[in-house]
VEXDREN-2710 file (C-alpha; in Angstrom, 1 decimal):
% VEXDREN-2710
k/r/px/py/pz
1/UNK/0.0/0.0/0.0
2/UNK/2.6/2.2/0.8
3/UNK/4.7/1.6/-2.4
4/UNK/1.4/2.3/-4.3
5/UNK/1.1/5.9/-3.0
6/UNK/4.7/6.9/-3.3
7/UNK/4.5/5.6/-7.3
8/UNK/2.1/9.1/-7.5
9/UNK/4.6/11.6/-5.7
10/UNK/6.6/13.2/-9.2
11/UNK/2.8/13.9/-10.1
12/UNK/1.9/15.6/-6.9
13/UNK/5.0/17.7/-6.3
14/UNK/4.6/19.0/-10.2
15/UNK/1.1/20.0/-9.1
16/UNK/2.5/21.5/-5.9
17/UNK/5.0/23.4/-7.9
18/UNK/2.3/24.9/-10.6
19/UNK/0.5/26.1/-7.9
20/UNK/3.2/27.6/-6.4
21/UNK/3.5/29.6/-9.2
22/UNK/-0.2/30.9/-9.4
23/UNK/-0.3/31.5/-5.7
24/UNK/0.6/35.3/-6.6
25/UNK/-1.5/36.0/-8.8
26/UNK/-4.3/34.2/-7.2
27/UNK/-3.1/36.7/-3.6
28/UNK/-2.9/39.7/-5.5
29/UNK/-6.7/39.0/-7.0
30/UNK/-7.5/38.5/-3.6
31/UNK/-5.7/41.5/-1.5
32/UNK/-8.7/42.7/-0.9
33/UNK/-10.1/40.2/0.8
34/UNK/-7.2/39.7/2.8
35/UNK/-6.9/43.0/3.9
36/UNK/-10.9/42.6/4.9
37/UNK/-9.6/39.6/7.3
38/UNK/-6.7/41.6/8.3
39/UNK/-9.1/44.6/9.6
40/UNK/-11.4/42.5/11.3
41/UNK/-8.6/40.8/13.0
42/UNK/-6.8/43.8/14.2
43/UNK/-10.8/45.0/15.9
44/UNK/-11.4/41.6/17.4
45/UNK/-7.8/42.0/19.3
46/UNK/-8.7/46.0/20.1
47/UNK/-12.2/45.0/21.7
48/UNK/-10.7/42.0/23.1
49/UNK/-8.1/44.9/24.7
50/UNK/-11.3/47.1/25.7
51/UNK/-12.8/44.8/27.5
52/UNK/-9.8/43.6/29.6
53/UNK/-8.9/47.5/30.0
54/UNK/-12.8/48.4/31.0
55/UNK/-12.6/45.2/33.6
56/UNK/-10.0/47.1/35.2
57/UNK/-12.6/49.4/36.9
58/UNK/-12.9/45.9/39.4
59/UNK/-9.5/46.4/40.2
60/UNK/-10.1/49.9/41.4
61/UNK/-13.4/49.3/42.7
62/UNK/-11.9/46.3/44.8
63/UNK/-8.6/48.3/45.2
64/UNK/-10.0/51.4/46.8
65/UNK/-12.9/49.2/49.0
66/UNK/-10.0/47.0/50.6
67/UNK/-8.0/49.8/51.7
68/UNK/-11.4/51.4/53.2
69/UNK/-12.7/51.2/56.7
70/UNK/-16.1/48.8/56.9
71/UNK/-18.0/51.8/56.9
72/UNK/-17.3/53.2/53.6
73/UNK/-17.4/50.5/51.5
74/UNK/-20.2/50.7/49.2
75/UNK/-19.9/54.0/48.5
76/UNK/-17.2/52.7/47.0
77/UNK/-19.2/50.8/44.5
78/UNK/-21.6/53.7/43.2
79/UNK/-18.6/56.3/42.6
80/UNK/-17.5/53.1/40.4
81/UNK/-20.2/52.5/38.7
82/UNK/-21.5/56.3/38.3
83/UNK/-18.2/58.1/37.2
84/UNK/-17.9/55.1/34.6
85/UNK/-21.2/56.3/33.5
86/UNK/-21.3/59.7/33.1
87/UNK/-17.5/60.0/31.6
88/UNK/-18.9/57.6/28.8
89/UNK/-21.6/60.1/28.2
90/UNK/-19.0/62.7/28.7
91/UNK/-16.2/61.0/25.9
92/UNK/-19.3/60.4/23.2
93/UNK/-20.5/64.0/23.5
94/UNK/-17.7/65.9/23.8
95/UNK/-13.8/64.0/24.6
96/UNK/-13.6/62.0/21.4
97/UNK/-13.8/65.8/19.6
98/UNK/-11.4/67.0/21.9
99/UNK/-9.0/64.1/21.4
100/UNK/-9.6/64.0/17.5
101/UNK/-8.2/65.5/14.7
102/UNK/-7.9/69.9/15.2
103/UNK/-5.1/72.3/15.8
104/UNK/-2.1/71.9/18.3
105/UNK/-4.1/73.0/21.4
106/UNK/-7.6/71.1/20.4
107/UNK/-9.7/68.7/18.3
108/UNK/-12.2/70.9/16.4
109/UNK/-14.1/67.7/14.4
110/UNK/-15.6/64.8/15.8
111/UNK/-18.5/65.7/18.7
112/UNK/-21.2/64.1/19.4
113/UNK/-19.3/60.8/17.8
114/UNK/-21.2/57.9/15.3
115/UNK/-21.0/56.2/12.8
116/UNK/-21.4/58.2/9.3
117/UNK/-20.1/61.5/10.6
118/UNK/-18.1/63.2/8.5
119/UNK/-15.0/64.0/10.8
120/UNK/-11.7/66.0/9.3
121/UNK/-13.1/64.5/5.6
122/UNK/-13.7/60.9/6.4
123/UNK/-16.3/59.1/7.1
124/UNK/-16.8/57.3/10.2
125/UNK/-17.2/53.4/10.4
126/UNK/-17.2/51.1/12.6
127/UNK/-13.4/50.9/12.6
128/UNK/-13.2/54.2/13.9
129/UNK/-16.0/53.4/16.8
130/UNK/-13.9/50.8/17.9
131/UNK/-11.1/53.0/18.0
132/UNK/-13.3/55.9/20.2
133/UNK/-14.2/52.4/22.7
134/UNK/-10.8/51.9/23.3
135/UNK/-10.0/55.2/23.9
136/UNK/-13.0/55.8/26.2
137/UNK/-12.0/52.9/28.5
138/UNK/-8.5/54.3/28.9
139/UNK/-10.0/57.4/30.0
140/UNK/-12.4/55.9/32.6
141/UNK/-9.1/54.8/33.7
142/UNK/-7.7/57.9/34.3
143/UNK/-10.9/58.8/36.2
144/UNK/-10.8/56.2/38.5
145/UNK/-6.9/56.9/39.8
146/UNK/-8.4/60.6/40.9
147/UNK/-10.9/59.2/43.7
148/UNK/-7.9/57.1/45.3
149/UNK/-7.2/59.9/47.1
150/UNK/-10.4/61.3/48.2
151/UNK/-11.9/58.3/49.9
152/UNK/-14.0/58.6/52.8
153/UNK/-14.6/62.4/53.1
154/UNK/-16.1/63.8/50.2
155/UNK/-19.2/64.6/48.6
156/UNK/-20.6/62.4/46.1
157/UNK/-21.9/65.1/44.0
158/UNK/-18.1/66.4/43.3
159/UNK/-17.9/62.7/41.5
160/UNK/-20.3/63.6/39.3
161/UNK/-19.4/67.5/38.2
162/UNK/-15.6/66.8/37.8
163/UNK/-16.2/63.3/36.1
164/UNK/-17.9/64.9/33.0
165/UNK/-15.2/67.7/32.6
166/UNK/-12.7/65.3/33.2
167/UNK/-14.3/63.0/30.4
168/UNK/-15.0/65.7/27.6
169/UNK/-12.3/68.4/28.3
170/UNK/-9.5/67.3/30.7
171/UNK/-8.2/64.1/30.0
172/UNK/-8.9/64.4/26.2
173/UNK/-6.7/67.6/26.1
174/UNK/-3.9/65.7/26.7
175/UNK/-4.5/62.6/24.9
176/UNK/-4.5/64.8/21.7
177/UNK/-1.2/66.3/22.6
178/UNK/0.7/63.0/22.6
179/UNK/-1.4/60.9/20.9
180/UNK/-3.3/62.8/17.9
181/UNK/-0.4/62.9/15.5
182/UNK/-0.7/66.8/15.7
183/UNK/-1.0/68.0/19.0
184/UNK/1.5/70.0/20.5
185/UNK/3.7/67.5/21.7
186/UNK/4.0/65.7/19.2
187/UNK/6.5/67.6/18.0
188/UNK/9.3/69.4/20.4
189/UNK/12.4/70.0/18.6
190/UNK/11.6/67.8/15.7
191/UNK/11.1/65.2/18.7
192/UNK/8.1/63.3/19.9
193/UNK/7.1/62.4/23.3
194/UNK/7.2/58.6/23.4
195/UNK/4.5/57.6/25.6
196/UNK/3.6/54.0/24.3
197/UNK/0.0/53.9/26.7
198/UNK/-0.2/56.5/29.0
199/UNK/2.4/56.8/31.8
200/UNK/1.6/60.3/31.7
201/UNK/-1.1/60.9/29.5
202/UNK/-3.2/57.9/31.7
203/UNK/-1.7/57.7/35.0
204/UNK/0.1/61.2/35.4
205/UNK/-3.2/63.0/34.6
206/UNK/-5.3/60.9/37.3
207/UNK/-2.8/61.5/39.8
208/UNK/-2.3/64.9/39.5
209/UNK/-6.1/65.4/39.3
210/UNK/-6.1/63.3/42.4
211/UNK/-3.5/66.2/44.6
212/UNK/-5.1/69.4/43.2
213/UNK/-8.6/67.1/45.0
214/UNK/-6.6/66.2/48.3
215/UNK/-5.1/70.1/48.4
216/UNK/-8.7/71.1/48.6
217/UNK/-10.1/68.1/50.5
218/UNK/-7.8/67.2/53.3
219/UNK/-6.8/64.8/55.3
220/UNK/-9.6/62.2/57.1
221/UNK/-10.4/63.0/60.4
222/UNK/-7.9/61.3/63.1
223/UNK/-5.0/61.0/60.2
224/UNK/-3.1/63.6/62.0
225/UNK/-1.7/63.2/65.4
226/UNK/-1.5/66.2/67.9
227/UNK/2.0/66.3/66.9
228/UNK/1.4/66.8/63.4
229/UNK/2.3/63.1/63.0
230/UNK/0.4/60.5/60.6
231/UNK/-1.5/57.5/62.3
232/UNK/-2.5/54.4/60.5
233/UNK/-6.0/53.9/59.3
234/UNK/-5.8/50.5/58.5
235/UNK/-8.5/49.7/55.4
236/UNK/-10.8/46.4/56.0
237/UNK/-9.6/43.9/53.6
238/UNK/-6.0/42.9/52.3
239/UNK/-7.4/39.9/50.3
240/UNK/-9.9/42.5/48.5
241/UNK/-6.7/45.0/47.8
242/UNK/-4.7/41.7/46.7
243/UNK/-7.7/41.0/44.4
244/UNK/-8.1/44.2/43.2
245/UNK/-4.0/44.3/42.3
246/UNK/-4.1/41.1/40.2
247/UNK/-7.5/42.4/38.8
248/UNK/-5.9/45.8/37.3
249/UNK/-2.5/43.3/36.5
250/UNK/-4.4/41.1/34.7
251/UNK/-6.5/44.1/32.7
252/UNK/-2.7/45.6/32.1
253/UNK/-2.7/43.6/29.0
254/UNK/-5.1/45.1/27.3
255/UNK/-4.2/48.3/28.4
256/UNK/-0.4/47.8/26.9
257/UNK/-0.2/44.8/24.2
258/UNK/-3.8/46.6/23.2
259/UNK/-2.1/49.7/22.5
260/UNK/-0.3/47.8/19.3
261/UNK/-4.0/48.4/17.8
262/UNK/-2.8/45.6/15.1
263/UNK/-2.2/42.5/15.1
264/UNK/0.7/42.9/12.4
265/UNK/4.0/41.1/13.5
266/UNK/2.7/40.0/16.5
267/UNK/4.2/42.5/18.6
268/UNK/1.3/42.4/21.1
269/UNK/3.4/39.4/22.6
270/UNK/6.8/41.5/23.1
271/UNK/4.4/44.5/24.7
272/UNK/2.7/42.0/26.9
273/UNK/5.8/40.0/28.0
274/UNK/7.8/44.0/28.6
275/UNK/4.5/44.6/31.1
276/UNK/4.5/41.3/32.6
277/UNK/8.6/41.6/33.5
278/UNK/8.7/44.7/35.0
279/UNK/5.1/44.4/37.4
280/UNK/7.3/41.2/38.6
281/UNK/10.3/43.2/39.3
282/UNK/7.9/45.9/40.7
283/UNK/6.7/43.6/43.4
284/UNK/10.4/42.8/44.2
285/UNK/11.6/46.1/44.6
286/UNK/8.9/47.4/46.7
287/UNK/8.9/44.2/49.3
288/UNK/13.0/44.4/49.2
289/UNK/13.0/48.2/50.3
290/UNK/10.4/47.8/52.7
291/UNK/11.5/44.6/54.6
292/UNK/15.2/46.8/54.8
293/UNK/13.1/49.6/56.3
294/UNK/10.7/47.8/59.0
295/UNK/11.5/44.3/58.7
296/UNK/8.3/43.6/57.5
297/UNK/6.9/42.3/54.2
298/UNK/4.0/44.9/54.0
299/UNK/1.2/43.2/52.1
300/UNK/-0.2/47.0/50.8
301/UNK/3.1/48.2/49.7
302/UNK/3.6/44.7/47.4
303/UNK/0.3/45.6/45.9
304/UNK/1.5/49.0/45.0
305/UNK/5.0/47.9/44.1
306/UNK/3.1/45.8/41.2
307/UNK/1.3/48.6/40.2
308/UNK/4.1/50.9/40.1
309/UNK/5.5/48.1/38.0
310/UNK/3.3/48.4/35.3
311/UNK/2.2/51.9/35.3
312/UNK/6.9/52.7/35.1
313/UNK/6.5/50.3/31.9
314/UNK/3.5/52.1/30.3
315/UNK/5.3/54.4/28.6
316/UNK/7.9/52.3/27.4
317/UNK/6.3/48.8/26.6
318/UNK/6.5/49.1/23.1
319/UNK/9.8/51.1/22.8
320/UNK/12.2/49.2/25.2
321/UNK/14.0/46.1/24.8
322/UNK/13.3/43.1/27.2
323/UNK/16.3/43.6/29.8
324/UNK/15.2/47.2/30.5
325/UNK/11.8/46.0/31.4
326/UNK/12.8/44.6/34.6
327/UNK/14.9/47.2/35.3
328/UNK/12.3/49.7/34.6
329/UNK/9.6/47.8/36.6
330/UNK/12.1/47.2/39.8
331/UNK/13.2/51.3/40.1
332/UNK/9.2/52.0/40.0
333/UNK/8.7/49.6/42.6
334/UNK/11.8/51.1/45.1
335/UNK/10.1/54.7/44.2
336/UNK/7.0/53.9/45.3
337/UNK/7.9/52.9/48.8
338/UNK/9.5/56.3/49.4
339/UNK/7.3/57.9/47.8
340/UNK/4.2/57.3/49.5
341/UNK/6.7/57.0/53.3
342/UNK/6.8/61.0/52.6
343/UNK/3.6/62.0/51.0
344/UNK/1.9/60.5/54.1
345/UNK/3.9/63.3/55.9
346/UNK/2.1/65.6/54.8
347/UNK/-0.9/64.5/52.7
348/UNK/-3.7/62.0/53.5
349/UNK/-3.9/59.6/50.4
350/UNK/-5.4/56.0/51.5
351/UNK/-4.4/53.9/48.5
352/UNK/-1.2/55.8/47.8
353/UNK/-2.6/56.6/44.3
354/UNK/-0.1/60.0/44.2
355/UNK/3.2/57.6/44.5
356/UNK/1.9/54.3/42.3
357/UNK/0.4/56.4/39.4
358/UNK/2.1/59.9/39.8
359/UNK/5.5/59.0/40.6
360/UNK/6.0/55.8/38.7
361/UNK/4.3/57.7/36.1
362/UNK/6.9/60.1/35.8
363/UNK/9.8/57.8/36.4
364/UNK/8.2/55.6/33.4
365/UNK/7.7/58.4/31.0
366/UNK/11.3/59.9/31.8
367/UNK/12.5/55.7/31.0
368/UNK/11.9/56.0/28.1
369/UNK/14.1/58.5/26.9
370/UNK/17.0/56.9/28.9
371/UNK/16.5/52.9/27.5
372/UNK/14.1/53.6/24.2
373/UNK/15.7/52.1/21.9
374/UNK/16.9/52.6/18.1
375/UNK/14.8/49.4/17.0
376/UNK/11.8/50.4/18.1
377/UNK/11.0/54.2/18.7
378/UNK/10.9/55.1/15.2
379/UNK/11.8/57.9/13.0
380/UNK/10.5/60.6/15.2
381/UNK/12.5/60.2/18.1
382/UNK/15.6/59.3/19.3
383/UNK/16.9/56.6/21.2
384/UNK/17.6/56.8/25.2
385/UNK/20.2/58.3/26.9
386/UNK/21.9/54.8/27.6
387/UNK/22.7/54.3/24.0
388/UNK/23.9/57.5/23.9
389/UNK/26.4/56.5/26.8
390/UNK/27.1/52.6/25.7
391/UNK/26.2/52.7/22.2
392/UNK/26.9/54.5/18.9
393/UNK/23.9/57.0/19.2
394/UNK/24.8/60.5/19.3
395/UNK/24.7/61.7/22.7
396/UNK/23.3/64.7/22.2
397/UNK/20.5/63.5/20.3
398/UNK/19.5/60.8/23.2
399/UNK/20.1/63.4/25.7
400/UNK/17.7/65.4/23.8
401/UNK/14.9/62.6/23.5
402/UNK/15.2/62.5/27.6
403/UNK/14.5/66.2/27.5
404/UNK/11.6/65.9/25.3
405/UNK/9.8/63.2/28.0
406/UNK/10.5/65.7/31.0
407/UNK/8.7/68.4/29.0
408/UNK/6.0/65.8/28.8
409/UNK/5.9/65.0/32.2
410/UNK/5.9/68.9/33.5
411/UNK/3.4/70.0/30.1
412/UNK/0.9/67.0/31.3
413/UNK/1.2/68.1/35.3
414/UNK/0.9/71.7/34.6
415/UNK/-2.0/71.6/32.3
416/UNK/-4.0/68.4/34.1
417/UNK/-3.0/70.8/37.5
418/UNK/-4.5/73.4/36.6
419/UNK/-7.9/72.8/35.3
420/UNK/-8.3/70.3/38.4
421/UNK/-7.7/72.5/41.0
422/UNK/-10.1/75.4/39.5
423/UNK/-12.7/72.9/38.8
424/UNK/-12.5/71.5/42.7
425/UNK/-12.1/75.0/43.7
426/UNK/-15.6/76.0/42.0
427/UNK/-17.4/72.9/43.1
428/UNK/-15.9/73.6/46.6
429/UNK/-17.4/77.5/46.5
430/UNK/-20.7/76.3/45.4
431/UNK/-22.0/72.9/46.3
432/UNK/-19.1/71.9/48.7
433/UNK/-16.3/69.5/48.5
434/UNK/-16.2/67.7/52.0
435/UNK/-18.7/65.8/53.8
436/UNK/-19.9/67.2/57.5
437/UNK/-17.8/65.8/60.4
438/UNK/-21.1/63.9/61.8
439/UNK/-21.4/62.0/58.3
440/UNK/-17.4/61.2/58.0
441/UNK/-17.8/59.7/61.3
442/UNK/-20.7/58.3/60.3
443/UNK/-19.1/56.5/57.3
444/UNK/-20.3/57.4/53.4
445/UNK/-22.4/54.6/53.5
446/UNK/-25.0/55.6/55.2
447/UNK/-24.8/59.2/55.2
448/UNK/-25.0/59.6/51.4
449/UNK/-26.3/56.0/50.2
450/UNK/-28.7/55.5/53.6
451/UNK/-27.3/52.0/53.5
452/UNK/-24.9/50.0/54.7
453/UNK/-22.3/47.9/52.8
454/UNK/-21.9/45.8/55.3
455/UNK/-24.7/46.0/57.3
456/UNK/-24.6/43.1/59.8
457/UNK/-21.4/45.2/61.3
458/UNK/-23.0/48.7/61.9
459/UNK/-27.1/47.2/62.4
460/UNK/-27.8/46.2/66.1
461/UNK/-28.7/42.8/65.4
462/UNK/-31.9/42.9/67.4
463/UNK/-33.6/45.0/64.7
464/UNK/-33.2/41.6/62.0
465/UNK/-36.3/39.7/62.5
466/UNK/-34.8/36.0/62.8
467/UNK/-35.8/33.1/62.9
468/UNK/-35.6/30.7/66.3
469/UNK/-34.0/27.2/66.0
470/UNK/-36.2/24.7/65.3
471/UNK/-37.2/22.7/68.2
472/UNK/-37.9/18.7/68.2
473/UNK/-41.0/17.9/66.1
474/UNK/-43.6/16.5/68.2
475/UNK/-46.4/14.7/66.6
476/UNK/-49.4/17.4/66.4
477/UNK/-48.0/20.4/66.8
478/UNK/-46.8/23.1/63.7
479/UNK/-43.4/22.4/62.2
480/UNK/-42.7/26.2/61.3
481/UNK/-40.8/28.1/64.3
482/UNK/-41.9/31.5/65.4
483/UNK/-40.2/34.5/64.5
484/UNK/-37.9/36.3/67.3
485/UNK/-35.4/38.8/67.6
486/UNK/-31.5/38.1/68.4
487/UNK/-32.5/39.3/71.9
488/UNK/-35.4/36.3/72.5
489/UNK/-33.2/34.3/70.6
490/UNK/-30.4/35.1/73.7
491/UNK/-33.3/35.0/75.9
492/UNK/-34.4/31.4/75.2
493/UNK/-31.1/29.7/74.4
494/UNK/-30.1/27.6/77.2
495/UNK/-26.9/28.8/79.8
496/UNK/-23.9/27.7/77.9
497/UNK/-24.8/27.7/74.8
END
């Protein structure tokens, strides 16, 4: 049998080898359809990327609820879920103009955002929606790093006035300055801030949102000592912070590899693998510095180290080689421990959202322009600094590139700075920024939501109707036990029991 098949190979391989010579004719006829199938494989990967980067609002929402007392924990989940809402309102109307296609300052095309609008002289499809999704859920995001800050003192109304300028005007400002392909800084020098997903442009502008909100705020009642000295106000629930860490971690890869916005090359993987090395070396750095510190292996500051791992490698994901990732990831995690050791000298900010977004933020933007390198940041830039120093690269020029990211950093705090604290300012003239003292003490909960998030630890357990054990069934009498109160319930329980 076998002998019988191999008698027919010279014909096969000469039929293999004619069609090897049609194949490119036959491709070129069909380009078309293959760039069809290459366009709907780059959207599935970018919702697939919007989905994991929209789940991330879990990782905040379980994030900021761990590292609140009992008391404040479902307010927690309605600033979640309403800021998510309203900024998506916010982006449609207004942010996706803003960010779009303008001048240097400002998108001037693009509003109110669907499908057949005629934006800068195309046409919106559904290519471009998919686009707007992505950005929207990057900006949500953003929003959700300001609150980390503010928790358990202010007024839920603030949430909802500073989320929708935040979501049409704030955040979009700067996205179209690094990202729009004209804003202005896109081009300093003839150089272009490298900012591969949003060190700054995501995580810089949330944290600085998040001081110009704490200036205002201040600190929670009982955070200061008598001698000017911080106290700890432990939050309820490691496990829900450590869920809420690998939650966001997890998301991270849509947030970074999805920031290819192609599948071409594959270079999703080398993105993912550059975010996945340095949130490792983030966790090590953090836990290192702080067991040298207080011999302790502090379960908050580990979270944070991994998420000053990731937010350091934002910036530089896609323009980095696979050594500095580690590198990168590890400094952010050392940073943040010092960081948020002398913030909490003087400012009140629970999850340390000002040291894991802000500062690793500005170390990862600033990374790039000291280990970009020549491979991948592209004609409009310059490799970092290092090759400057180890490598053939001009110095000047890399030095240069590293000056361009610090004008990123300080452009993005200035401007995100300064809208946040007039807008906080107003809403603190008008409507009020800070919760009473009797409803802080109170706890959010049930000063703003009239409900508990856990209520079984606040409710006097006599006011739940409950019912009393069953007692032996005796033939004649009702099955079905009376309802009592946990006081009868005390009552009729035997001594001992």
């Amino acid at each position: 049998m076998t002998r019988r098949y191999l008698g027919r190979w010279p014909g096969v391989v000469g039929l293999a080898l004619a069609a090897l010579l049609v194949l490119p004719e036959a491709a070129l006829a069909q380009s078309g359809a293959l760039e069809a199938v290459k366009t709907e494989l780059d959207m599935t990967w970018i919702m697939v990327a919007t989905v994991l980067v929209f789940f991330m609002q879990a990782g905040f929402l379980f994030l900021e609820i761990g590292f609140s007392r009992g008391k404040n924990v479902g307010a927690g989940v309605a600033k979640i879920l309403v800021n998510l809402g309203i900024l998506s309102i916010a982006w449609y109307l207004f942010g996706q103009g803003v960010n779009g296609p303008g001048n240097e300052i400002i998108g001037t095309d693009g509003y109110l955002y669907h499908v057949g609008q005629d934006v800068a002289g195309t046409v919106v499809g559904n290519v471009d929606i998919g686009f707007a999704l992505f950005g929207m859920a990057f900006a949500a995001v953003s929003l959700a790093i300001v609150w980390g800050t503010t928790l358990e003192r202010i007024k839920f109304g603030a949430y909802v006035i500073y989320a929708f300028i935040f979501g049409a005007l704030i955040y979009p400002l700067i996205a179209h300055a690094v990202w729009s392909g004209d804003g202005l800084l896109d081009d300093i020098g003839g150089k272009e801030v490298l900012d591969f997903a949003g060190s700054s442009v995501v995580h810089l502008t949330g944290a600085t949102a998040g001081l110009a909100a704490l200036i205002l705020l201040g600190a929670r009642a009982g955070k200061y000592g008598g001698d000017g000295k911080p106290r700890a106000i432990p939050g309820h629930s490691m496990p829900l912070v450590g869920l809420g860490v690998l939650i966001l971690w997890v998301g991270w890869f849509g947030f970074n590899a999805g920031s290819t916005l192609s599948t071409d090359g594959v270079a999703f993987a080398e993105v993912a693998w550059n975010t996945q090395l340095a949130a490792a070396a983030g966790v090590i750095g953090a836990l290192l510095i702080i067991w040298i510190k207080t011999r302790a292996l502090d379960v908050g500051m580990a979270g944070n180290g991994a998420i000053a791992g990731l937010v350091g490698i934002t910036a530089g994901c896609g323009y980095v080689e696979q050594w500095a990732a580690p590198i990168i990831g590890f400094i952010a995690g050392v940073l943040v421990v010092y960081s948020v050791i002398l913030i909490e000298k003087y400012l009140d900010d629970p999850v340390g959202a000002l040291s894991a977004h802000g500062m690793a933020g500005i170390w990862g933007t600033l990374a790039v322009g000291i280990f970009g390198t020549e491979r991948l940041v592209g004609d409009t830039a310059s490799p970092g600094a290092w090759y400057g120093i180890i490598g053939d690269a001009p110095l000047g020029a890399t030095l240069g590139q590293l000056g361009v990211q610090a004008v990123g950093v300080t452009a993005t705090f200035v401007v995100v700075f300064g809208l946040s604290i007039a807008t906080f300012y107003a809403i603190k003239k008008t409507m009020g920024l800070r919760v009473s003292e009797d409803e802080e003490l109170a706890g959010l909960d049930i000063a703003q939501h009239g409900m508990y998030g856990y209520p079984e630890q606040f409710i006097p357990r006599e006011e739940y109707p409950m019912p009393l054990a069953p007692a032996p069934h005796v033939a004649g009498t009702p099955v079905a036990a009376p309802v009592a109160t946990a006081t009868q319930m005390a009552a009729e329980r035997p001594s001992g029991a």
